[in-house]
C-alpha positions, 0 to 999 in steps of 0.5 A: 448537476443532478444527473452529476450527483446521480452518476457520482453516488449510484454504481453497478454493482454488476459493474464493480464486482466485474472490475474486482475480478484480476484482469491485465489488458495492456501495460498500463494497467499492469503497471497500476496493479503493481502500483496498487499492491505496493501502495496497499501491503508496503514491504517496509510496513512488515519490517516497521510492524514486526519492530513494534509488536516484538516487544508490546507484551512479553510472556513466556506462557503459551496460552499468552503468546496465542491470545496474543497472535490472535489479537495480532491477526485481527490487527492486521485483518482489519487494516488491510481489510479497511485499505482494500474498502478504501482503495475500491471507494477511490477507484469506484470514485474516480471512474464515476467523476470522470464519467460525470465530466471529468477534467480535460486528458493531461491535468495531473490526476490528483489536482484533477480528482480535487478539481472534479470533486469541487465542480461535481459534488461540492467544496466540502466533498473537495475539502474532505479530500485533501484533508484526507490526502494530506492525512495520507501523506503524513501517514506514509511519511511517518511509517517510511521515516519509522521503517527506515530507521529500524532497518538502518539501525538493524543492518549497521547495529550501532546506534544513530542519532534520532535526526539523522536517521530521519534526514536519511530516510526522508531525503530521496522524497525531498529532492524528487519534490525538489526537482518538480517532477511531475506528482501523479506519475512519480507517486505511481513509479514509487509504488511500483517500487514498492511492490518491486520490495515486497518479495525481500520481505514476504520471502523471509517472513515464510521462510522464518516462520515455517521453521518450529526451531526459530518460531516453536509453539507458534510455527505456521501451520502447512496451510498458512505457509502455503497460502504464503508461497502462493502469495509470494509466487504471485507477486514476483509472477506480477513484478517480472510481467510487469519488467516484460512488459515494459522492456518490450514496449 
């Protein structure tokens, strides 16, 4: 059990900085990358996001609005810097459990990782991990319900009842736990998804905000919109890799 412990909380560091450099050896992991960029950024987020900042501080003097796309940047900075540190954890966590005497090949990932906590570390490490994957879920489900009901109401504008524009929203989750379709596969297809989504809102959003007519003082600077086109350009190269891919096996 000590020798457990060990492998659990003590990581290369050599090692981990080596799995941080972008790397795609098969399918597989093509399909995980895009399932880990889609989990992180979440199109539906930037449209939900965009809703709710519009409105939270109404100036019309420019030293105002800037302080305020200042504290905006640091917002969102600091949330996808704390997703990327949360994402490594679990990732460095995983490699150590199964290393440690992981469950046996073809139990589901999730009730795997839960198990393996409880029999390595502890229960309280095995509690703390579904608290944390229920906050998770709760979490995803509030922005995927709230997202989806800006975008309804955004594209018909005409109002919608509050309860069922949620139905509405959360319905496809609901019959795909309905049906019992396996967890652990369909919440990787799910983010892969999402990752397919990412380029509908990425493109617009530079496209919008490089124009000085619509965005004025605050027009992104060449570099930002540049550092964007990479990004994007990034991302549909990884999507229509990972289409490749598995149209040819």
């Amino acid at each position: 059990m000590q020798a457990q412990l060990r492998a659990v909380g003590h990581q290369s560091a050599a090692g981990t900085a080596a799995g941080l450099t972008p790397h795609l050896p098969g399918g597989s992991s093509v399909l995980l990358a895009g399932g880990i960029v889609g989990a992180t950024v979440m199109p539906h987020a930037v449209y939900l996001h965009s809703a709710l900042t519009q409105r939270r501080v109404l100036s019309s003097k420019p030293g105002d609005k800037r302080r305020l796309l200042r504290y905006l940047r640091i917002d969102c900075g600091l949330g996808f810097a704390l997703a990327g540190a949360v994402n490594l954890v679990m990732l460095c966590l995983s490699v150590a459990l199964f290393r440690a005497g992981g469950p046996a090949a073809g139990t589901d990932a999730i009730t795997a990782a839960h198990t393996s906590l409880s029999q390595v570390v502890g229960g309280g490490a095995a509690l703390a991990f579904a608290a944390a994957l229920l906050a998770s879920g709760i979490s995803s489900a509030s922005v995927g319900t709230c997202a989806g009901q800006v975008i309804m109401q955004g594209c018909l504008r005409r109002h919608i009842p509050l309860f069922v524009r949620r139905a509405l929203t959360m319905a496809p989750a609901l019959v795909i736990l309905s049906i019992g379709l396996p967890v652990t596969s369909t919440l990787v297809f799910s983010q892969v998804v999402l990752a397919f989504g990412i380029p509908f809102a990425l493109v617009p959003l530079v496209l919008i905000t490089r124009r000085r007519d619509l965005t004025g003082e605050l027009v992104n600077r060449p570099v930002t919109t540049a550092a964007g086109v990479l990004v994007c350009g990034l991302i549909i190269s990884l999507n229509a890799y990972l289409i490749a891919t598995m149209v040819t096996g």
